[in-house]
ZAMARGU-4260 file (C-alpha; in steps of 0.2 Angstrom, whole numbers, plus 5000, padded with zeros to 4 digits):
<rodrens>
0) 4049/5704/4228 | 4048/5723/4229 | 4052/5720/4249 | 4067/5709/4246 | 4074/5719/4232
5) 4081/5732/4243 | 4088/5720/4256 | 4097/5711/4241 | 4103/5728/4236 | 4113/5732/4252
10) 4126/5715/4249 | 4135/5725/4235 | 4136/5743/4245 | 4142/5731/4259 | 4156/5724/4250
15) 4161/5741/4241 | 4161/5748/4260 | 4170/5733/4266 | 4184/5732/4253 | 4187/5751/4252
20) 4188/5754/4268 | 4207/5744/4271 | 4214/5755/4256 | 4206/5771/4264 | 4215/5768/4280
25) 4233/5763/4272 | 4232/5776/4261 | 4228/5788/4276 | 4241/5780/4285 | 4256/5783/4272
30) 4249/5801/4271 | 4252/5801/4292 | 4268/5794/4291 | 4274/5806/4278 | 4269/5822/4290
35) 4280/5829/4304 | 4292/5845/4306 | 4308/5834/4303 | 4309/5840/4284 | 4307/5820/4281
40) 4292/5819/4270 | 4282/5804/4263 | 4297/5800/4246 | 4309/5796/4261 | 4298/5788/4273
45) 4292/5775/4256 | 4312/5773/4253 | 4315/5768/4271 | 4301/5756/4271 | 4307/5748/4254
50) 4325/5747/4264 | 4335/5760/4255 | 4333/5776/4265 | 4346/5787/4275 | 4348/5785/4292
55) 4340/5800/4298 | 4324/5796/4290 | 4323/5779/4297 | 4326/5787/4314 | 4314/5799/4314
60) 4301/5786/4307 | 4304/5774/4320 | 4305/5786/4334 | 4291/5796/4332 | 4283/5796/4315
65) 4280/5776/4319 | 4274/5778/4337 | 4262/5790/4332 | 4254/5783/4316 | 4251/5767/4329
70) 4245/5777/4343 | 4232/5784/4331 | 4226/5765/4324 | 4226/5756/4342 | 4216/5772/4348
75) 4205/5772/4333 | 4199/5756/4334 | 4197/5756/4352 | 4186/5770/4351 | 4173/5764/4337
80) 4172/5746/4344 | 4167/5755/4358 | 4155/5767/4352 | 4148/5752/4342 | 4144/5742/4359
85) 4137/5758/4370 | 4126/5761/4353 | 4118/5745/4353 | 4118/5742/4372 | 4108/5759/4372
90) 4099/5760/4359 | 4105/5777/4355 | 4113/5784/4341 | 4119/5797/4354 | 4127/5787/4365
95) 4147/5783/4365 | 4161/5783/4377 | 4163/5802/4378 | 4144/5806/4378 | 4141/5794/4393
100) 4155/5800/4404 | 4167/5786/4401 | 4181/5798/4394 | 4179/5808/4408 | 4180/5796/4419
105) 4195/5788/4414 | 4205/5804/4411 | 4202/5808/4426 | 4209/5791/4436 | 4224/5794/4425
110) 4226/5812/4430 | 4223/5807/4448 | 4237/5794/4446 | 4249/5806/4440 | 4245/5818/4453
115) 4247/5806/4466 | 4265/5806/4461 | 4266/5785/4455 | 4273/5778/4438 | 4263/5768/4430
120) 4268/5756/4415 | 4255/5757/4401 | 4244/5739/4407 | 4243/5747/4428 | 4240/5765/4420
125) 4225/5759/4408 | 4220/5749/4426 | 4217/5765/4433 | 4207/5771/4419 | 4197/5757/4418
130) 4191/5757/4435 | 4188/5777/4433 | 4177/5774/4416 | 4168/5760/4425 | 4162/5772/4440
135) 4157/5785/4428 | 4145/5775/4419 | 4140/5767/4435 | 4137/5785/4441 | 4128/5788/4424
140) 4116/5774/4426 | 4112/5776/4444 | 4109/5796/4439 | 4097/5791/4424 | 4089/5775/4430
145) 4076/5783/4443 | 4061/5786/4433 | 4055/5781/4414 | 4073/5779/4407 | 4074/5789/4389
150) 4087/5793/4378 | 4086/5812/4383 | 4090/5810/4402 | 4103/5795/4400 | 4112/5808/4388
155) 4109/5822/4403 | 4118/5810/4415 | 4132/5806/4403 | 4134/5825/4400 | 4134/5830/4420
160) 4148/5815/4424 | 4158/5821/4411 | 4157/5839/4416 | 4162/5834/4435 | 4176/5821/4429
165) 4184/5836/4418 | 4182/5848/4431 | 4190/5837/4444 | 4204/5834/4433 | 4208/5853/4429
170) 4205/5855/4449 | 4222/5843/4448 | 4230/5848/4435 | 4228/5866/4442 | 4241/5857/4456
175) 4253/5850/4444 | 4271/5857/4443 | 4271/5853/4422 | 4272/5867/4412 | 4251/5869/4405
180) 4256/5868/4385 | 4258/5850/4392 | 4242/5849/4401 | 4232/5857/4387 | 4239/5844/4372
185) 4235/5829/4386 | 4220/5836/4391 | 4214/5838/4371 | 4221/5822/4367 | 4236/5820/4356
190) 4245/5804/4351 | 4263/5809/4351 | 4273/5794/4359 | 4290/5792/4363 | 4294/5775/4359
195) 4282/5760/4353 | 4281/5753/4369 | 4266/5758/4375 | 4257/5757/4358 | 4259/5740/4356
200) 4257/5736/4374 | 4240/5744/4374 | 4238/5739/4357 | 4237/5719/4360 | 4224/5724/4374
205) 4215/5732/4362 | 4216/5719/4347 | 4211/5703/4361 | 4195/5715/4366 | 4192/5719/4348
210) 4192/5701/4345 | 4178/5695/4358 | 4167/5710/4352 | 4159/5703/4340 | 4154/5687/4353
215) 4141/5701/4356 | 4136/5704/4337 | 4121/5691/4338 | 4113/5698/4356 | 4116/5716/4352
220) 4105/5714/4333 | 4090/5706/4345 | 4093/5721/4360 | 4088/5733/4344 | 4072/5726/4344
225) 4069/5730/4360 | 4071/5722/4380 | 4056/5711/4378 | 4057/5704/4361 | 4077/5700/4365
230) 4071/5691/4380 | 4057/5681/4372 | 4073/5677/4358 | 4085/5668/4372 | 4096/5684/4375
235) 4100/5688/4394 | 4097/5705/4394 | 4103/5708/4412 | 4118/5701/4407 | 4123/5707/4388
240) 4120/5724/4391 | 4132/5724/4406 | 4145/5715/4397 | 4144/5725/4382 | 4149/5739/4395
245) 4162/5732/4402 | 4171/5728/4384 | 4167/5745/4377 | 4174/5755/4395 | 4190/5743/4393
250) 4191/5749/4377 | 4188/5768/4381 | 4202/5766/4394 | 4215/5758/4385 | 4214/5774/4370
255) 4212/5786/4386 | 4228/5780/4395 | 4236/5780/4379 | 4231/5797/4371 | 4222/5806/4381
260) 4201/5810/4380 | 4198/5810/4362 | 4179/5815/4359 | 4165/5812/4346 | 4175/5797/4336
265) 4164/5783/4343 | 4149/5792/4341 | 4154/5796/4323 | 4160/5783/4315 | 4145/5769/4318
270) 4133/5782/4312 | 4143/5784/4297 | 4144/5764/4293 | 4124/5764/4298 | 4121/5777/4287
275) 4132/5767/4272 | 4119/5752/4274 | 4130/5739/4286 | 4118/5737/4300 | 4121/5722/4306
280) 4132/5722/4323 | 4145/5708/4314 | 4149/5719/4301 | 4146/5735/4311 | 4159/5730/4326
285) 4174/5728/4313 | 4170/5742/4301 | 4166/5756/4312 | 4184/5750/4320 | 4191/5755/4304
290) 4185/5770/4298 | 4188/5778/4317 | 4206/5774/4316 | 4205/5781/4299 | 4195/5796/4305
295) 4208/5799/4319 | 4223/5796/4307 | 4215/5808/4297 | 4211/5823/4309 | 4229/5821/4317
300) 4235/5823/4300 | 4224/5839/4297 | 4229/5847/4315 | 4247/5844/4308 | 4245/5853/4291
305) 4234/5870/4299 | 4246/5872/4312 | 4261/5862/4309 | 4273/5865/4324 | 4290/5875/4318
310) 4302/5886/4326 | 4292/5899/4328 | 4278/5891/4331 | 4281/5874/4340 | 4266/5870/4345
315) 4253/5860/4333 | 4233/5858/4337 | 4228/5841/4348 | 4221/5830/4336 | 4204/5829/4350
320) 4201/5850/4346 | 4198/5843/4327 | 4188/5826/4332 | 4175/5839/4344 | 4177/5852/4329
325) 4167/5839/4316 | 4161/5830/4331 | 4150/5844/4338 | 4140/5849/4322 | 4137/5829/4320
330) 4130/5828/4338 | 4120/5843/4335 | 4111/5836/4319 | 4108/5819/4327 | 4101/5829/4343
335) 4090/5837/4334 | 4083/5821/4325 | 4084/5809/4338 | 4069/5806/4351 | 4073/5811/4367
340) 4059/5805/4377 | 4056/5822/4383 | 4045/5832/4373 | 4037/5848/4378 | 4020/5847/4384
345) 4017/5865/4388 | 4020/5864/4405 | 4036/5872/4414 | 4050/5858/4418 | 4054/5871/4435
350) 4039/5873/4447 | 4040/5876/4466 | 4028/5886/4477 | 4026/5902/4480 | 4032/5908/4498
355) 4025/5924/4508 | 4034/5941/4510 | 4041/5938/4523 | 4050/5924/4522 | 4054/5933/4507
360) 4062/5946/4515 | 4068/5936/4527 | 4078/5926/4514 | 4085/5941/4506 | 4091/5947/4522
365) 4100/5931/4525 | 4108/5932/4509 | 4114/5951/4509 | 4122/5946/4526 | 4132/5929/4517
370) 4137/5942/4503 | 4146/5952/4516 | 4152/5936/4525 | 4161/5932/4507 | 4168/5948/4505
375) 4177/5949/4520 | 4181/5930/4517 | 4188/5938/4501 | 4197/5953/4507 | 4205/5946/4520
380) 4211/5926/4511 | 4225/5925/4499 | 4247/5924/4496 | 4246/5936/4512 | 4233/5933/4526
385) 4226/5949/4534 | 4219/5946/4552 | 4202/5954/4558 | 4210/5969/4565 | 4221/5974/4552
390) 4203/5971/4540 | 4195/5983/4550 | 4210/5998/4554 | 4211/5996/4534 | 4193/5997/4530
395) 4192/6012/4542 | 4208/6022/4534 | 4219/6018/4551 | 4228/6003/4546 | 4246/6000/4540
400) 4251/6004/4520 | 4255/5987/4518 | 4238/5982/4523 | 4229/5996/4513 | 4238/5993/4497
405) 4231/5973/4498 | 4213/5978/4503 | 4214/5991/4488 | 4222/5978/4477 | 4206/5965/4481
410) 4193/5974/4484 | 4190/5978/4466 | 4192/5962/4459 | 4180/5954/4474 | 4166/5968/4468
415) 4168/5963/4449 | 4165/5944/4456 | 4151/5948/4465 | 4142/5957/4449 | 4147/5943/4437
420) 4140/5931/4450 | 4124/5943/4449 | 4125/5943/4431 | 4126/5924/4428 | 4114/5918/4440
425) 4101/5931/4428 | 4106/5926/4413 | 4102/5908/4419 | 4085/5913/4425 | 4081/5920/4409
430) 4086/5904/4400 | 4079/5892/4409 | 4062/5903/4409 | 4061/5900/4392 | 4068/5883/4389
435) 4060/5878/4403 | 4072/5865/4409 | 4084/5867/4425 | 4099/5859/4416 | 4096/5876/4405
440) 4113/5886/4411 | 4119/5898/4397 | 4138/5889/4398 | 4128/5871/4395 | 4118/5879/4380
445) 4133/5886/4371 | 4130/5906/4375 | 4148/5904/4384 | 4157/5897/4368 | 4148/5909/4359
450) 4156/5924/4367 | 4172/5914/4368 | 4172/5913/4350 | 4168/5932/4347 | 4181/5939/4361
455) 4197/5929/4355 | 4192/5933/4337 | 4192/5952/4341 | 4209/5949/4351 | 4216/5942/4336
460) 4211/5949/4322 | 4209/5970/4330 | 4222/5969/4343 | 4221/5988/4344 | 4203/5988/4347
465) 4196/5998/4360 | 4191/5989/4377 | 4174/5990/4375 | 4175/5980/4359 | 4178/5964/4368
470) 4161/5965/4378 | 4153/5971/4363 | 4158/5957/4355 | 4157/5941/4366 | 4139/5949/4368
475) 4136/5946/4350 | 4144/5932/4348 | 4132/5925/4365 | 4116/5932/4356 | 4119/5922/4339
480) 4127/5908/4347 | 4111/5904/4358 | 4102/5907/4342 | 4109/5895/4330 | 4104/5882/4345
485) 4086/5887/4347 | 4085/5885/4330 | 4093/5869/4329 | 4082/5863/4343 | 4067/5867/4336
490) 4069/5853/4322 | 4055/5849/4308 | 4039/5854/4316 | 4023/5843/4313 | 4005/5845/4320
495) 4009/5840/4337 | 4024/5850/4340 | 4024/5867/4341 | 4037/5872/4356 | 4056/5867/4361
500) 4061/5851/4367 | 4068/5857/4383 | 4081/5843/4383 | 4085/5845/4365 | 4091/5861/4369
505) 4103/5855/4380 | 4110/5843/4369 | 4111/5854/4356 | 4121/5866/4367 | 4132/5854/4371
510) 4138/5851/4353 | 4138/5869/4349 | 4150/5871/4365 | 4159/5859/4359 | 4162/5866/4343
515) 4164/5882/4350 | 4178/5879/4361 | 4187/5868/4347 | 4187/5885/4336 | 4193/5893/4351
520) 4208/5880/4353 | 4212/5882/4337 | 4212/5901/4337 | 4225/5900/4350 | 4238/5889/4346
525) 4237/5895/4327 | 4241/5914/4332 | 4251/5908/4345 | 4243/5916/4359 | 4248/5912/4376
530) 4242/5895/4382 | 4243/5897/4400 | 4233/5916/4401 | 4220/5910/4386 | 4217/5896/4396
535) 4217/5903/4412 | 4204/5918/4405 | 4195/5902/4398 | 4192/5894/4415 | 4187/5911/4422
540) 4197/5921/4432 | 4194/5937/4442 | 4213/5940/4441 | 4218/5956/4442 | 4200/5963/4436
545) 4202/5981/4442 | 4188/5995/4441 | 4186/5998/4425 | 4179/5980/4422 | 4165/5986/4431
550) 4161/5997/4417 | 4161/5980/4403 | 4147/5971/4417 | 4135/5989/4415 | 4126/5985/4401
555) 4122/5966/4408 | 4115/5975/4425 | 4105/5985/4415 | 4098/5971/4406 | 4096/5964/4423
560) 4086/5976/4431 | 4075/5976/4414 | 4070/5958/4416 | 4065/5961/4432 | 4053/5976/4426
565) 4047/5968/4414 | 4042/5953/4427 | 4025/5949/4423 | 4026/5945/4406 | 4043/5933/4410
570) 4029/5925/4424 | 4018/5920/4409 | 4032/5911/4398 | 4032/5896/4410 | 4013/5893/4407
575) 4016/5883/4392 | 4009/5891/4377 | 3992/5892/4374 | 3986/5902/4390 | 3999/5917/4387
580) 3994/5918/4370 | 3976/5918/4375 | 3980/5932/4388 | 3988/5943/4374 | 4006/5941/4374
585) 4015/5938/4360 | 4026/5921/4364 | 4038/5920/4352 | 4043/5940/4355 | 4044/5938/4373
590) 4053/5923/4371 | 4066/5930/4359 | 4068/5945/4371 | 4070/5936/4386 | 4084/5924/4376
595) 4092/5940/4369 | 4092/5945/4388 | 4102/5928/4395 | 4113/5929/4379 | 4119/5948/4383
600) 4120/5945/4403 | 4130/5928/4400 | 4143/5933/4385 | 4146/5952/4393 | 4150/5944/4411
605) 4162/5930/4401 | 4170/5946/4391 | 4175/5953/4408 | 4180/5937/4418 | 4179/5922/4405
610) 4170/5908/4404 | 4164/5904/4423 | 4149/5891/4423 | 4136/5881/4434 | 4133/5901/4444
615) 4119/5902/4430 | 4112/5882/4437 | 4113/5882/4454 | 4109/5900/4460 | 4092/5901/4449
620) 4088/5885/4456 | 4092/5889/4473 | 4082/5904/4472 | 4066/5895/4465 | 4066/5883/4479
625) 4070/5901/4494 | 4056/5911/4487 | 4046/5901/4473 | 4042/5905/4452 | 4039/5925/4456
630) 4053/5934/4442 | 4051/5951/4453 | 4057/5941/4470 | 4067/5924/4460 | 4077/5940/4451
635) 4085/5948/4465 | 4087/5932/4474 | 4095/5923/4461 | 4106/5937/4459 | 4111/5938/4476
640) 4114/5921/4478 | 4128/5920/4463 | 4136/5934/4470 | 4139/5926/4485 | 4143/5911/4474
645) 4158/5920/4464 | 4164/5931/4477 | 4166/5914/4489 | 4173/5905/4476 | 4186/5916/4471
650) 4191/5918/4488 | 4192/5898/4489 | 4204/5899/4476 | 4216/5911/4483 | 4217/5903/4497
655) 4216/5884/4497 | 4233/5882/4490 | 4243/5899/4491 | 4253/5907/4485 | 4244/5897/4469
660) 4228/5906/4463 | 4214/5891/4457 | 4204/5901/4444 | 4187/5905/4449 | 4177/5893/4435
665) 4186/5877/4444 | 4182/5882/4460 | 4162/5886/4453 | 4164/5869/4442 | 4169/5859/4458
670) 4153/5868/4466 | 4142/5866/4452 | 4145/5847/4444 | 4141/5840/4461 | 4125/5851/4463
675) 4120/5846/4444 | 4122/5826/4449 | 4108/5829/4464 | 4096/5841/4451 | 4097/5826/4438
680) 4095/5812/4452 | 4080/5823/4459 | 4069/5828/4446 | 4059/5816/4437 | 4053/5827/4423
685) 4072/5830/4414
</rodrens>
């Protein structure tokens, strides 16, 4: 009796939650309804719907407050029917359309459409997205399914598809003729409509797939017991788990095509309904459908009341920058809870051999000869082409004015590339020295929206401030960002645990990134900054970085040239932890040194050219695989490898589509998210 007691126990909470949760969401809905910068509030939109209201009111709610309050259901329910299936076809309370890629995936076959210049009608356009969500978490699976599948490395490959899709997409949009307050509320998701066509178009797609759902209810209770014992019970697990896939990316297309990538919502909302007892998928499926639409009603409700649009401010907040503002602190409490597979052993994650001097030097000569290759790539490429010749009469003081005046005008900017490149590639040494984990990149462990947060904050609140208050700044604003994760990370320790979860890290990071750049957002379109140049500095852009820059990036080379003095005791923080403690050093010093080290080089370099990520994966790695683990040789060569990697990509972005200017963080993104795919694929140990 005392085991049944609290089975009994649940039926009423069930009920209270079932029979609540209808009033919640009409309540919420009236309360959406009622909002808007028409002056139409919710006395006139309750007189309409009781069929004695003015005319304008009933025009304004059918024309836009309708649409909108629908958009916000169809894409509510879509999304935590969704994040229901991925769930329980995972087995991870982690998993959900946005975490795995599918968002990304489909946004990005919308954008791609668009782009390609055809007019889709809602039914072909949510096609295109279906087929791009479907790739992605093919590409997920393929990424994650070589070696011991765990929760940790499935995540990983979600969160690598999803950085590639996105950064493809901006690549796009970067092309796009429509003004970038546009592209910012579609890319942030946002569920303004025009009419109630492609609402309720969308909307009978969703309701038919919310319908067969819970055909999958039975199978998706026996997958939670795991592969074998489903088996053993009758359920086809070869073929459940790919249909609960398929419904669940029909689903995460239909609300992507409809109102953009909205994240977080299907990861929310099931936990939520699991957390108030309902545990069971045939309860679960429907619930969870209603308190995401209620959750998205609700946070486009709230984006509308701290930043309503008006006439001096006509913008509002995209109802996605609240979802990944709750979102993002929710994933980091469940990151650090949930089993990840990959718990810290005390060995390093990144090992490769060590290589002889020469080739050492050899290396390093090869590289100072690409970094000169880039630069004159650099000085030469752009809105106006300068030919070999006129390079060298310029270089040499003999050349025409015209000609001098653009290698003046670019030279400066290419050598602030080539030390943020520098820079970065150090600061992703030093934090994947001690996280032990190549996926460690400062941008993918929140340093970067740390420093974001820091820098805008100082822009808005002290816009007199000196110059050098921005780098101070982001710097701490870096340092306590990286911090807050570690500490996170670190989670309840117990008497077999007594280092980081090198891929709880990462997760973690990826919340606090999210949340970070949510702030950011939100900071923006609340002051009314300038979209376009906060989004541009945001991607990271060497535009028009003169020489004074250099002076923001000198105390990151200094910290630069520190960890490489202090080489041998950075050496000893990738033996686990018991041997450098048994050889003197003081581990969790060092490690908060070395941290504090990454934090400054990443967050000063962002303070003078934004937010520029993957230099601080792929050159570290690079240089590990040239000349092997040694910090006093990996050092310089990682360096010199992300200098080449800025300066190169910058001059790629000037002169791929010019007179147009591809900011410097695309061009690395596009570099770098293909690079991260092959690491993930490669290594067995993440």
């Amino acid at each position: 009796m005392t085991v049944a007691a609290p089975v009994l126990g649940r039926r009423p909470r069930v009920l209270l939650v079932g029979g609540a949760l209808p009033l919640v969401l009409c309540l919420v809905g009236v309360v959406h309804l009622g909002l808007g910068a028409s002056g139409v509030g919710i006395a006139d939109i309750m007189n309409v719907l009781m069929g004695h209201g003015d005319p304008r009111a009933e025009d304004v709610l059918l024309g836009a407050r309708l649409p909108r309050t629908v958009t916000g259901l169809v894409v509510g329910i879509a999304l935590g029917v969704s994040g229901v299936l991925v769930q329980g076809a995972t087995r991870n309370p982690l998993a959900a359309p946005d975490t795995l890629g599918v968002n990304a995936g489909a946004y990005f076959a919308v954008v791609l459409v668009a782009f390609t210049g055809v007019s889709l009608g809602p039914l072909p356009a949510g096609g295109a997205a279906f087929l791009g969500g479907l790739l992605a978490i093919a590409v997920v699976y393929l990424l994650s399914s070589r070696g011991v599948l765990t929760p940790g490395r499935v995540l990983l490959a979600g969160a690598t598809v999803a950085l590639a899709c996105t950064s493809a997409a901006e690549f796009l949009q970067m092309l796009d003729v429509q003004a970038t307050r546009g592209l910012f509320f579609w890319g942030n998701g946002t569920l303004m409509q025009s009419g109630l066509e492609r609402p309720l178009t969308l909307g009978a797609v969703v309701a038919v797939l919310a319908l067969l759902a819970p055909l999958l209810a039975r199978p998706l209770d026996l997958l939670a017991l795991g592969d074998e014992t489903a088996e053993s019970m009758g359920v086809r697990v070869e073929r459940i788990r790919p249909a609960a896939f398929l419904v669940a990316v029909l689903l995460s297309a239909a609300a992507v095509s409809l109102a953009g990538p909205i994240g977080f919502i299907g990861l929310i909302a099931p936990v939520i309904v699991r957390q108030l007892g309902i545990r069971k998928h045939a309860l679960l499926i429907p619930t969870a459908g209603l308190l995401s639409a209620a959750l998205v009603l609700a946070a486009d409700a709230a984006a509308q009341l701290i930043a309503a649009p008006s006439a001096t401010q006509p913008a509002e907040i995209p109802v996605g920058v609240v979802t990944a503002l709750v979102g993002g602190p929710v994933f980091m409490a469940l990151a650090r809870r949930v089993s990840t597979g990959d718990a810290d052993t005390g060995a390093a994650v990144v090992v490769a051999g060590e290589r002889r001097a020469p080739v050492h030097a050899v290396a390093f000569g090869i590289g100072l000869l690409a970094l000169v290759a880039a630069i004159a790539f650099g000085l030469r490429v752009g809105d106006v082409q300068i030919g070999w010749g006129q390079l060298g009469s310029a270089l040499t003081g003999s050349g025409e004015q015209m000609t001098e005046a653009v290698v003046s005008y670019r030279l400066p900017r290419i050598l602030v590339a080539a030390v943020a490149g520098a820079c970065l590639a150090v600061a992703g040494t030093a934090v994947q020295t001690v996280v032990r984990n190549p996926l460690a990149e400062p941008g993918l462990v929140g340093v970067t929206g740390g420093s974001s947060i820091a820098a805008v904050l100082v822009i808005l609140v002290v816009p007199s401030a000196p110059l050098a208050a921005l780098p101070i700044a982001a710097g701490i604003g870096g340092v306590l960002m990286l911090g807050l994760v570690i500490l996170i990370a670190r989670g309840p320790r117990n008497g077999s645990r007594t280092g980081l979860d090198p891929t709880r890290v990462v997760l973690v990071g990826l919340g606090a990134a999210a949340t970070a750049m949510a702030l950011v957002n939100i900071m923006v379109v609340g002051a009314q900054m300038n979209i376009s140049s906060a989004l541009t500095w945001l991607a990271g852009s060497t535009y028009a970085r003169g020489y004074d820059a250099l002076g923001w990036l000198a105390v990151p080379m200094v910290v630069a040239v520190l960890l490489v003095i202090a080489a041998r005791p950075v050496n000893m923080l990738a033996l686990g932890d018991e041997l450098p403690r048994a050889l003197g050093l003081e581990l969790g010093r060092a490690r908060l040194l070395v941290l504090g080290a990454g934090a400054v080089l990443a967050s000063g370099t962002a303070a003078a050219v934004g937010a520029v990520g993957f230099v601080g994966l792929v050159a570290p790695h690079l240089a590990r695989r040239i000349v092997g683990n040694d910090t006093a040789r990996m050092v310089p060569m990682a360096a010199l490898l992300g200098a080449v990697l800025v300066v190169a990509a910058d001059g790629l972005g000037r002169w791929l589509l010019a007179p147009i200017e591809i900011p410097v963080g695309i061009v690395t993104a596009l570099i770098g998210a293909p690079y991260l795919v092959w690491l993930l694929r490669r290594t067995q140990e993440v």
